[in-house]
N, C-alpha and C positions, 0 to 999 in steps of 0.2 A: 342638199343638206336635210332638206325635210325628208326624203325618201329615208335618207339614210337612219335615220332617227327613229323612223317609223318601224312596228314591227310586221315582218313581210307574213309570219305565221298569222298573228291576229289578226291582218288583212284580208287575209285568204282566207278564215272564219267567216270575218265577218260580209263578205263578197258572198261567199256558198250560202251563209243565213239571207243574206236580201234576193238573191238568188232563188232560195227553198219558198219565200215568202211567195215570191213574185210568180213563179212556177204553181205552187197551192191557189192561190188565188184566179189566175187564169183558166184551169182547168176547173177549178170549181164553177166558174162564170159558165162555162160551155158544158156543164152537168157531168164531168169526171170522173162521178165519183169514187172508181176503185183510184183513178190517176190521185186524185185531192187525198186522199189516203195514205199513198205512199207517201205523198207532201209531207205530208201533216207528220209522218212518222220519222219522216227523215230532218225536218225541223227537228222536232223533239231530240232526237241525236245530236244534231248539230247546235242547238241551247247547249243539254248537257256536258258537250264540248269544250265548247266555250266556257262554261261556269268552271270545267276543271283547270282548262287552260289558265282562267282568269288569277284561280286561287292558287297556282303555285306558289306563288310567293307567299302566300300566307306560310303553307306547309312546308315551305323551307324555312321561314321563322319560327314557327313551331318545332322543328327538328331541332333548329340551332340552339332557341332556351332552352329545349331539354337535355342537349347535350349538354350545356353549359350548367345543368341543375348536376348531373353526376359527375362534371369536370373530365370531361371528353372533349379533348382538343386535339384527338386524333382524325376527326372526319376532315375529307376534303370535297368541297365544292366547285364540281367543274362550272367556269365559266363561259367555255367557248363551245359549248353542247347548250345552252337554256337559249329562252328567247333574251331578244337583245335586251328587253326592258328588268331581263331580271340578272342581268350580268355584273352591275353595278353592285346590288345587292351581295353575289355571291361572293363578288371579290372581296364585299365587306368584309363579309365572314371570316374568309380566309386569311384577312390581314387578325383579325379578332383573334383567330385561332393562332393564330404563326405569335402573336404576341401575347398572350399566354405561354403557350408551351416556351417559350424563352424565359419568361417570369419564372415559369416551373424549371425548367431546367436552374436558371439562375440562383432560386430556391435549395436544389438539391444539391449545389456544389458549395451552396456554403453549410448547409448542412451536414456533408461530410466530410467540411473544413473545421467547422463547432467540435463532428466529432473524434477526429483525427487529434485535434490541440487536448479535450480531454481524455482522450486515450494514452497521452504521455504526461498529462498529470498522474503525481505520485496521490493527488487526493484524491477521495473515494468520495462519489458525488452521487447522490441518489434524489428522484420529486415525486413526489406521491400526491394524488387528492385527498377528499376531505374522507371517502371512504378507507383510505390505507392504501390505494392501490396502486401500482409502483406504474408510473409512466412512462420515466428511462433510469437508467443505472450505467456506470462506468467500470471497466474491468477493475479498476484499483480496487473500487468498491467492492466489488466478489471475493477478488485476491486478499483485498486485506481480512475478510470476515472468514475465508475459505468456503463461499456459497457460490456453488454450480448459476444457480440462478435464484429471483427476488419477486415474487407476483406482487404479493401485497407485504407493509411493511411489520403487517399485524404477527409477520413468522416467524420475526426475531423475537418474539415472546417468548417463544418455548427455546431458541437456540438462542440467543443471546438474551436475557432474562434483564441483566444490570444494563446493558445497552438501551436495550427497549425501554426500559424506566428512566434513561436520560432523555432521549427522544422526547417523552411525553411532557418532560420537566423542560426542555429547550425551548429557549424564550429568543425571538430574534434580537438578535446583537449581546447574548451574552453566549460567546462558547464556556462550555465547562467541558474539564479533561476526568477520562472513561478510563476504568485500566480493567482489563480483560484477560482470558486466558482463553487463545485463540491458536487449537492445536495444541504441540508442544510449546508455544511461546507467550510468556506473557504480554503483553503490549498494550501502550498508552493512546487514545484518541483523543483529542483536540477534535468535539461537535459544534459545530454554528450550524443554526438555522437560519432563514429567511422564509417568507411568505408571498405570495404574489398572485395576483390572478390572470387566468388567459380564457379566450371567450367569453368572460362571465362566472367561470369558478373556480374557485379557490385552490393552490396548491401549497405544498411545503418543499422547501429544496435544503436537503443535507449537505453539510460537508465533512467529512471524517479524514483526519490529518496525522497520520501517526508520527506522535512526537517522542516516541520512548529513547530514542536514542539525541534527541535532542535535550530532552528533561535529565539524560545520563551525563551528554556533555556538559551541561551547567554546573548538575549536583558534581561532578568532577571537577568542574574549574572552581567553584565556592569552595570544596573540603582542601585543592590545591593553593588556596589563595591562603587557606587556615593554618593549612600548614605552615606555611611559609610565613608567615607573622610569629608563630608560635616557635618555629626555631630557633628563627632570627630572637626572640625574646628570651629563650632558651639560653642559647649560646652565649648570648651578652653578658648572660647574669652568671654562667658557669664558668667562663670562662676566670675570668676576676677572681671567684674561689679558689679555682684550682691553681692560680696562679699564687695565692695568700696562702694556702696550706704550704708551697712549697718553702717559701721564705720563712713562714715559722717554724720550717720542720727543720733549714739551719740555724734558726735560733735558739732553739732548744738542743740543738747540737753543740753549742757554744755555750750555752748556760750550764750543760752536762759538765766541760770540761772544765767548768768553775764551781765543781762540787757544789752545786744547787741541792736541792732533794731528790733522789733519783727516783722516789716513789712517785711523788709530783711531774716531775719529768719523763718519767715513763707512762702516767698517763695522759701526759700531753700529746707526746709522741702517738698513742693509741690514736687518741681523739683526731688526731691529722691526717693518720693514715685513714682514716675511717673516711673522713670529709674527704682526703683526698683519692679516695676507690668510688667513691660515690658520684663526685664531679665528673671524673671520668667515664662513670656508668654515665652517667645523663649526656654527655658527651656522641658517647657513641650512640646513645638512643636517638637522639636529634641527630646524628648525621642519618639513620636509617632512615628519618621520617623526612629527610630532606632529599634521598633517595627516592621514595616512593613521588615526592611532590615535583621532581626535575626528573622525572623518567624519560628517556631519549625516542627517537621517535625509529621506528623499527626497522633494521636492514635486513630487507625481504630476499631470497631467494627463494628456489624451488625445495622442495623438502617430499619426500617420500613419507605419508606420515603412518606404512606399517615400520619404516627405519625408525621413525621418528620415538613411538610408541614401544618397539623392541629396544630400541636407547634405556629409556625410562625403565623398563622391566628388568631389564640388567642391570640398572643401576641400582634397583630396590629390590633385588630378588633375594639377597643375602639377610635382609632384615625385614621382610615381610614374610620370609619363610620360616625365620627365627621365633614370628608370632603363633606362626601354624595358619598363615592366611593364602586358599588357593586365587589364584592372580590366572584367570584366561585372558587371551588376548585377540581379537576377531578383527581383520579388517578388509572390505569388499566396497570395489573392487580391489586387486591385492596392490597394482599399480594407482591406486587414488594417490594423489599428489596436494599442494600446497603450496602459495607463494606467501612467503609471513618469513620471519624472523626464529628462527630455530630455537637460538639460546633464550629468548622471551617464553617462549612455547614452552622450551622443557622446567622453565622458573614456573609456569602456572600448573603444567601435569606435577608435577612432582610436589606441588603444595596440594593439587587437589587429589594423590592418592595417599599422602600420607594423613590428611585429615581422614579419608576413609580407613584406615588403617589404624585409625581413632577412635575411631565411629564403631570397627566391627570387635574391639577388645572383649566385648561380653558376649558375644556371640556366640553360639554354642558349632556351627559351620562356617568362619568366617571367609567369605568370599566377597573379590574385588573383579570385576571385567572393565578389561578398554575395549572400546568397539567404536568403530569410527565407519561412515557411508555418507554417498552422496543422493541428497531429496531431491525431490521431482523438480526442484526449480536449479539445479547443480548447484547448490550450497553443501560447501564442505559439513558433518557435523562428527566431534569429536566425544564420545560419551567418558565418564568417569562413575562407574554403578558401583553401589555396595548394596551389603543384605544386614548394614549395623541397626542402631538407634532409632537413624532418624533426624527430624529436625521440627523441633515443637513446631505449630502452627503459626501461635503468637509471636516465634521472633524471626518466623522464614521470609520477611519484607528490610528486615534488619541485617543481613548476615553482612553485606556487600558494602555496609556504612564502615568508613575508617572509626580505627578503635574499637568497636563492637565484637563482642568473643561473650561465649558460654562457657569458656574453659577458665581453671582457676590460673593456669601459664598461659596463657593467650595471649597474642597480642592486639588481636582484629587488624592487621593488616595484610594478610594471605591472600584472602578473599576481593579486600579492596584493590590490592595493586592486580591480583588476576582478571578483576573485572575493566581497569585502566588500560591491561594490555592488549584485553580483546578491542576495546576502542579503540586502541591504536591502529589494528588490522580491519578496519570498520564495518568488528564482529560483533558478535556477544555474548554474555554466559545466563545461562538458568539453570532454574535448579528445581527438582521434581524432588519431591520426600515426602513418607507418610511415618510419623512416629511409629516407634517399633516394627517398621517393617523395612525401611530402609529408604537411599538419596541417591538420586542420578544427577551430574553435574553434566550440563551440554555446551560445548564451546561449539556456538555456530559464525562458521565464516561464509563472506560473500561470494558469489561465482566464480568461480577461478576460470582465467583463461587458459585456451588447451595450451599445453608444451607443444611445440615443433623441435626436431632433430634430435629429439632425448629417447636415449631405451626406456626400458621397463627394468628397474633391476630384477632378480630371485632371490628369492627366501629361503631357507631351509625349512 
């Protein structure tokens, strides 16, 4: 047991050392002295030896904390190559190292679990230090801003100007909502900040939540709830009317035939039919607005949208031509497709080229184009351009509100039920204008799946 334990190398050092000793000293006794010489030099080796031998251990500890300072736990320490007294030791290491690099590994799969979960968040998450300088960022977060990439947060300054001054204003735990014009699209963010520190310094973590089409659905169900009280209130009170006009109107038919006053009687008569044209106007006006508030929900098929588009042009070619208004029509690719609701569709084009066709009456070239393509992300978009008026600035946040119109026939409700029906399709519409220079209306819909087993039609 003690052999065994003992180390056979250090042994045999130090054997050759008593050895050298013993050997020097002898020969020195008997006057040597070249022999006592070599002694003396070959000691000196065999110390040196020994002090290196002694100190390995040291200089494997010192290898290890220094691996361990730049996080290298990739060395391996053989154990069954050292002396026995330092095999213990290696193996240490080894288990040190083996459990670390587990930790690290373990580290890096949840870390690509972290970022895998916010790669399919639709929010846009961005953390910065106290100098601006972007730590991580999420694709939503590019996607929704359209930035390639984000160093520091100080850059939305000059590209996003209104953004960057919410930032500065974002207080943790109060989101405030951003409205933007990001590309061709306008769009609403929902910002919350939070704050935190890691190491010892301070960060900030975004969240950006695009609610435009959620702030759409509300403002839709509120002006649909308005409706629908407002008819119902309508109707109740018209109804009655129109039911008393007509009884007086055989009263007065009965009083006629009893030689009453006919002057008197004739304008009673008047006055009924008046009340009673009028009833009925309000009548039909409340079932339209109870129309736009109970709109059905859309029977989608495929739609070819240059058929779609040559519909529409044929169906206004006769009275847009009668204006003197040239009408092109562009659409690429020529088989671009659709899954939406046809007759909804051509209810929203056909309201939005005859407001151009509104638009362009003082125009001295009046021109209209449809042009429909699919963006980088295969969203359908549907354009409706003119070269009219315009649309003042001050009420281009308005146009889309039920009742709302610039026109002295207007109804303001074109616009509202076309922007309902793009919601239906879980699209949307915007709208581009510069006073006196002219308005681009864009119906954008979501990614269409490919068709299987369907041709491509031709055109002429």
């Amino acid at each position: 047991m003690i052999f065994n334990s003992l180390d056979v190398r250090l042994l045999g050092r130090l054997v050759l050392l008593v050895a050298a000793l013993a050997g020097g000293g002898y020969v020195t006794l008997h006057h040597a002295y070249g022999l006592a010489f070599g002694a003396l030099v070959l000691l000196l080796i065999l110390v040196l030896d020994l002090a290196r031998y002694l100190t390995r251990g040291q200089q494997a500890l010192s290898d290890f904390t220094l691996a361990l300072k730049y996080r290298d736990f990739s060395r391996q320490y053989p154990a069954q190559s050292v002396p026995a007294s330092l095999r213990p030791l290696h193996a240490a290491f080894n288990q040190v190292n083996a459990t670390f690099r587990e930790l690290r590994a373990e580290q890096e799969g949840q870390f690509q679990y972290l970022q895998t979960i916010l790669a399919l968040l639709d929010t846009g998450i961005v953390s910065y230090d106290a100098a601006g300088t972007v730590a991580w960022v999420n694709e939503a977060f590019k996607q929704t801003l359209h930035l390639p990439y984000l160093k520091n947060i100080k850059a939305l300054q000059s590209r996003q100007p209104v953004l960057y001054e919410a930032i500065c204003r974002a207080l943790p735990g109060q989101p405030v909502v951003v409205k933007l014009t990001v590309g061709p699209q306008t769009v609403q963010l929902l910002v919350s900040a939070t704050q935190f520190k890691l190491r010892g310094e301070a960060f900030t973590l975004l969240a950006f939540k695009n609610v435009s089409q959620a702030l759409a659905d509300t403002e839709t169900a509120a002006w649909q709830q308005l409706l629908r009280v407002m008819t119902h209130e309508i109707m109740n009170s018209v109804a009655p009317i129109t039911s008393l006009a007509d009884s007086l109107g055989r009263h007065v038919q009965r009083a006629r035939q009893q030689e009453a006053s006919a002057e008197l009687l004739d304008d009673l008569v008047t006055g009924i039919r008046i009340i009673q044209q009028r009833s009925e106007g309000l009548l039909r006006f409340a079932q339209v607005y109870r129309d736009f508030s109970t709109l059905a929900s859309p029977q989608r098929t495929t739609l070819y949208v240059q058929e779609l588009l040559q519909a529409i042009w044929q169906l206004l070619a006769e009275q847009l031509a009668a204006q003197g208004i040239e009408v092109t029509l562009s659409v690429r690719p020529a088989h671009l497709s659709l899954h939406a609701d046809g007759h909804l569709l051509e209810q929203v084009l056909i309201n939005l080229v005859l407001n151009a066709a509104q638009a362009v009456t003082q125009t001295p070239n009046p021109r209209i184009s449809l042009r429909a393509w699919p963006d980088e992300q295969e969203r359908v978009v549907i354009e409706v351009k003119d070269n009219g008026s315009g649309i003042p600035a001050d009420v281009l946040d308005s146009i889309f509100i039920p009742f709302f119109t610039t026109r002295p026939n207007g109804s303001g409700i074109g616009l509202s039920l076309a922007k309902q029906i793009m919601q239906l399709h879980q699209g949307s519409i915007q709208v581009h204008s510069v006073e006196g220079t002219g308005s681009a209306f864009q119906l954008w819909f979501p990614p269409q799946l490919p068709s299987r087993g369907m041709g491509i039609p031709s055109f002429p």
